[in-house]
C-alpha positions in Angstrom: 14.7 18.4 -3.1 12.6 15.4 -4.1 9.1 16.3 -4.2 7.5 12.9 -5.0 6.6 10.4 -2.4 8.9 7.4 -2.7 7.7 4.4 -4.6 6.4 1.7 -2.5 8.9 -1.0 -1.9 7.5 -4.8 -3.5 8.0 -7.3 -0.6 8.6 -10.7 -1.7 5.9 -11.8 0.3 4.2 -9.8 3.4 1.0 -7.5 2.8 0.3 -4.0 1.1 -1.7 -1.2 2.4 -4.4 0.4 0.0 -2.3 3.2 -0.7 0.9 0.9 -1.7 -1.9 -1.0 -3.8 -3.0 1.6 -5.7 0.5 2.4 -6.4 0.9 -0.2 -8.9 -3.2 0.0 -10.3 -4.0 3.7 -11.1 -7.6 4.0 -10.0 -9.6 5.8 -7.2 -10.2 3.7 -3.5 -14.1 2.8 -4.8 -13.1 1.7 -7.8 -10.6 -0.6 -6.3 -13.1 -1.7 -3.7 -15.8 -1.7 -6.7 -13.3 -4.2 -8.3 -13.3 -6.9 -4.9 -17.5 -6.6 -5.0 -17.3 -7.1 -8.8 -14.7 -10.4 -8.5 -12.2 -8.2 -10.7 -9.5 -7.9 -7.4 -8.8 -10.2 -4.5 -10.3 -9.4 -1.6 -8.2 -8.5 1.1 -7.6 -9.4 4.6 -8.8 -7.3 7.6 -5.4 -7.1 10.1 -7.7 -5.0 12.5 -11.4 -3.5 12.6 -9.7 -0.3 10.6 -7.0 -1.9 8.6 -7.0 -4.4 5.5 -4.3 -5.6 3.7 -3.7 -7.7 0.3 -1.1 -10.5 0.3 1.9 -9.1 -1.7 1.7 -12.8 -4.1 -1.8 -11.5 -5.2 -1.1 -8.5 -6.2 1.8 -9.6 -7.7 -0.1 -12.0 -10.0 -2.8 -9.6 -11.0 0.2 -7.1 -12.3 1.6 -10.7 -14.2 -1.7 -11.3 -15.1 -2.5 -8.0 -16.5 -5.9 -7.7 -15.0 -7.5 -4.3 -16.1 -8.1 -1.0 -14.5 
């Protein structure tokens, strides 16, 4: 029995939940939203008043890019 949650698939394009997000960047939810206020991450895009997503291309070119954590 697997006891690991199942990595996130990488859509080509598409958006990522926080979760799926911070997948790929191992830091805590206010550091990641610490990051956006700071410049550091792209912001991301509010699908309704409780939900935001991040394009799938950005976060694909900050993991390219190397952009700290």
């Amino acid at each position: 029995m697997n006891q690991f949650a199942p990595a996130p698939k990488f859509p080509e394009t598409g958006y990522l939940r926080l979760p799926d997000v911070l997948y790929f960047f191992p830091i805590s939810k206010s550091a990641w939203w610490a990051g956006i206020k700071a410049g550091i991450y792209p912001a991301g895009y509010k699908l309704s008043a409780r939900v935001t997503a991040w394009r799938a291309e950005d976060i694909r070119s900050l993991l390219q890019r190397g952009v700290p954590v």
